[in-house]
C-alpha positions as CSV (number, residue, x, y, z in Angstrom):
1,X,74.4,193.2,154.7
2,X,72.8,189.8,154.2
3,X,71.3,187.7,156.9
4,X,71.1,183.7,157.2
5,X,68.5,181.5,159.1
6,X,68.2,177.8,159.4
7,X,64.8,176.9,160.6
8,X,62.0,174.5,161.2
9,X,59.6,176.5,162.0
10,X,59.9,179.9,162.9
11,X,59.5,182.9,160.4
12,X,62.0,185.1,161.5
13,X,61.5,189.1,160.7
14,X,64.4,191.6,161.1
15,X,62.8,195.3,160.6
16,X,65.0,198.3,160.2
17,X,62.8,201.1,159.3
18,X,61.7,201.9,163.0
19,X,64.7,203.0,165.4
20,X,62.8,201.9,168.5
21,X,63.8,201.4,172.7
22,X,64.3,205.4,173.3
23,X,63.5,207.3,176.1
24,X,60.0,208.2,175.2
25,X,59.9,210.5,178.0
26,X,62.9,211.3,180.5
27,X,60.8,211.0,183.4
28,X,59.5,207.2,182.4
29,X,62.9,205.8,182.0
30,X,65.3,208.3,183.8
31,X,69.0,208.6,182.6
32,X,71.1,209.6,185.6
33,X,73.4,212.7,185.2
34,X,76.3,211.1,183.4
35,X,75.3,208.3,182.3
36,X,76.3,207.7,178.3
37,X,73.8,207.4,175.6
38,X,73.0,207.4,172.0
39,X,72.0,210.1,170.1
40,X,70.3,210.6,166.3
41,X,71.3,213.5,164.4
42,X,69.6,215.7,162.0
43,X,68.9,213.4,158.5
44,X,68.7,216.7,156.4
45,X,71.8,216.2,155.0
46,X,73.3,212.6,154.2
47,X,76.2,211.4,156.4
48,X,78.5,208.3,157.4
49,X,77.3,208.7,161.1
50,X,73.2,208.9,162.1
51,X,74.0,208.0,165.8
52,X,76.5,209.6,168.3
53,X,77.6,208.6,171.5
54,X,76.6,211.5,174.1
55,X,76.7,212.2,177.6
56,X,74.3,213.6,179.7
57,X,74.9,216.3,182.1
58,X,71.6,217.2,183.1
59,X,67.8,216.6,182.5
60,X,66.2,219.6,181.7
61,X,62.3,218.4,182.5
62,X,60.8,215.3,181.0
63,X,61.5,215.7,177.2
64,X,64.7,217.3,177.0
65,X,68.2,216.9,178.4
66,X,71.5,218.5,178.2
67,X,74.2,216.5,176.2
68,X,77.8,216.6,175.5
69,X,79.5,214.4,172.6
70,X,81.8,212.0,173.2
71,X,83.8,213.2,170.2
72,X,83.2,217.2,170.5
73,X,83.7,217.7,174.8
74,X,83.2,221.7,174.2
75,X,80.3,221.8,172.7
76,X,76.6,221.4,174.8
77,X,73.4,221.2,173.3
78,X,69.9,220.0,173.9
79,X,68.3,216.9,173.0
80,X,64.6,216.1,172.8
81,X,63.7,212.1,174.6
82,X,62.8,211.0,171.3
83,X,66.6,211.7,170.2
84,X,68.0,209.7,173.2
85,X,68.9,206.1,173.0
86,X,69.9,203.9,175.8
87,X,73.9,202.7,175.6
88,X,75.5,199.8,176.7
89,X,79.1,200.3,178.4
90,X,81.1,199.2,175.2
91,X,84.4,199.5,177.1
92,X,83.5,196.1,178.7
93,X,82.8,194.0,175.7
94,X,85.8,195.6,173.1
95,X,85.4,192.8,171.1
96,X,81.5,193.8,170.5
97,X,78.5,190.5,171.6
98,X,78.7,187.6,169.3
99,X,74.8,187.4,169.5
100,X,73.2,190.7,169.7
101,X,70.3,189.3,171.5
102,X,73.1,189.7,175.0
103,X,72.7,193.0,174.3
104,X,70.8,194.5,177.7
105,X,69.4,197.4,175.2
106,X,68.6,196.4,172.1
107,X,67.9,199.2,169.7
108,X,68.7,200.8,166.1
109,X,72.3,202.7,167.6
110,X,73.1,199.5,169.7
111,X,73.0,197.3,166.7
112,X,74.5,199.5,164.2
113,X,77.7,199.7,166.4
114,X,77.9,196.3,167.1
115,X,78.3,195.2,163.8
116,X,80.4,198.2,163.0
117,X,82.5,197.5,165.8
118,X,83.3,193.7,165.0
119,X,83.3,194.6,161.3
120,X,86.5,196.3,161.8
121,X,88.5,193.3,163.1
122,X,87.8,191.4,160.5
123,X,84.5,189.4,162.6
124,X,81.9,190.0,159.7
125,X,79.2,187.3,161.5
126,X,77.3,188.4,164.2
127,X,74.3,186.4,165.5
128,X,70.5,187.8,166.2
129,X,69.7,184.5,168.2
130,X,69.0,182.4,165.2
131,X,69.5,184.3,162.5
132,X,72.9,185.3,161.0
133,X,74.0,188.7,159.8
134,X,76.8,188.8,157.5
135,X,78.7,192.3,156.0
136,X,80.6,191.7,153.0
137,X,84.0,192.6,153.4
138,X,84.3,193.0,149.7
139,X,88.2,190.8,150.4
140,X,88.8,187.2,151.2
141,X,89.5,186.4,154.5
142,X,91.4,183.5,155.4
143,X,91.4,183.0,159.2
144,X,87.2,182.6,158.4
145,X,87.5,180.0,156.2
146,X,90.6,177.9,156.4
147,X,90.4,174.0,156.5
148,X,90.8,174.6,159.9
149,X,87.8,176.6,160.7
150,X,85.5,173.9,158.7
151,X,86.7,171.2,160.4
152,X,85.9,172.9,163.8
153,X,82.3,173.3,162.9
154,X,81.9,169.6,161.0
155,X,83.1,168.1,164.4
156,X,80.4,169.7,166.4
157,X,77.4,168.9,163.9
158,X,75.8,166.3,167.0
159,X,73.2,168.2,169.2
160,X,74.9,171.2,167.7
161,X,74.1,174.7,169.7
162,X,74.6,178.2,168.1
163,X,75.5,180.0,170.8
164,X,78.4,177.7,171.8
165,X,80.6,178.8,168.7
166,X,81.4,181.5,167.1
167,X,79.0,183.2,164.8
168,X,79.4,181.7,160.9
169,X,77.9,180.8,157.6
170,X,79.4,177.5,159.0
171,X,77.6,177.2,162.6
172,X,74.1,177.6,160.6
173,X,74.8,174.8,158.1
174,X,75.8,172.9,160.7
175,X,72.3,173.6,162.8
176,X,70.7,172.6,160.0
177,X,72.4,169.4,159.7
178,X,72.0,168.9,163.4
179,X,68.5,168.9,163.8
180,X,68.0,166.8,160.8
181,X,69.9,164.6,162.3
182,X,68.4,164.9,165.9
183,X,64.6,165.8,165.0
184,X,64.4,163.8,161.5
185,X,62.8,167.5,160.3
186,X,63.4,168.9,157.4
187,X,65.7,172.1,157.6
188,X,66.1,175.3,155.0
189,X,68.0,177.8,155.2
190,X,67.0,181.6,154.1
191,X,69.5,183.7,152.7
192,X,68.5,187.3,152.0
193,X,69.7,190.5,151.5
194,X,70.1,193.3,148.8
195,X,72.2,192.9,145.9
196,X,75.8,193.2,146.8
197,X,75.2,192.3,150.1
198,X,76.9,188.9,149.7
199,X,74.5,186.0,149.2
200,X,76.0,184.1,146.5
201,X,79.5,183.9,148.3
202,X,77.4,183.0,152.1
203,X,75.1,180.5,149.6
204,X,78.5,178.7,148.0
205,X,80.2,178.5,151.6
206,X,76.7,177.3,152.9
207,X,76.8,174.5,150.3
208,X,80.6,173.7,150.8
209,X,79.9,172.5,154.9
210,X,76.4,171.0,153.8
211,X,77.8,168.6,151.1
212,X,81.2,168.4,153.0
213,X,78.7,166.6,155.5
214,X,76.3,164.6,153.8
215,X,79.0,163.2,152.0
216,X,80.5,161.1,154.8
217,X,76.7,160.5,156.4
């Protein structure tokens, strides 16, 4: 995972180590009988999965409530708060949220399956308002980054707005461009990420919109 910002003047700052936005009691934030949530399992053991989808059936007092899974109906158990995450009704956005900032809880589960979600058709951008995340599919994909696609993003470089396309490497270059353009600021954009995560390739495509600009400016 690598994430991209083009900015001005904000320091943006993405931290992972703290889960955050759970029920820190049951009794300040009440989930309703029913209502679907995230839970974290046990770390004890390493696994692919760290956060399941859960329903609850009943709250037991003010730090514990009765679950079932979404993917084990039979089984019950009990959940402390500090376990419980709230859950957005994914069945009506199957396509996942193109900025994760639309999300109405944002937290560690939320974020996870949102990327996971849009990962697996093939949508490997997602934005955090301004800030790009990018998963390395480890495979070229064409739709992404046909002539096409570049042209779509070089058209729309004049008082250019994130939000209104599609998350891409593309749509930040051409922010930057835009408000150099617009605010006669200078403009970088951060790459980071850990090794493997992809920056060279997001750098080279970066480069490949930016000079495909200035070129004709």
């Amino acid at each position: 995972m690598n994430s991209t910002t083009a900015s001005n003047t904000q320091k943006i700052s993405l931290n992972w180590a703290s889960p955050g936005n759970h029920f820190p009691t049951l009794s300040l934030i009440l989930p309703s009988q029913g209502q679907h949530v995230w839970i974290a399992l046990s770390q004890k053991e390493p696994a692919q999965e760290i956060y399941k989808r859960a329903q609850i059936l009943k709250i037991i007092d003010n730090e514990n409530a009765s679950i079932k899974c979404d993917d084990n109906q039979n089984e019950i158990i009990n959940v402390k708060a500090d376990k419980i995450f709230p859950s957005t009704n994914h069945e009506l956005h199957p396509k996942g949220f193109n900025d994760m900032m639309d999300i109405e809880d944002l937290n560690e589960p939320e974020l996870l399956h949102n990327i996971q979600q849009r990962f697996r058709q093939n949508q490997i951008f997602t934005y955090v308002g301004p800030t790009l995340i990018t998963i390395n599919p480890y495979k070229y994909l064409a739709d992404l980054f046909e002539n096409g696609t570049l042209e779509k993003y070089q058209e729309a470089i004049t008082n250019f707005e994130l939000k209104d396309y599609d998350p891409h490497v593309y749509a930040i270059s051409a922010a930057a461009i835009s408000n150099i353009t617009e605010n006669q600021r200078p403009q970088a954009i951060v790459i980071s990420g850990e090794s493997g995560a992809g920056k060279t390739e997001t750098a080279k495509y970066a480069m490949k919109f930016l000079t495909s600009i200035t070129s004709t400016l």
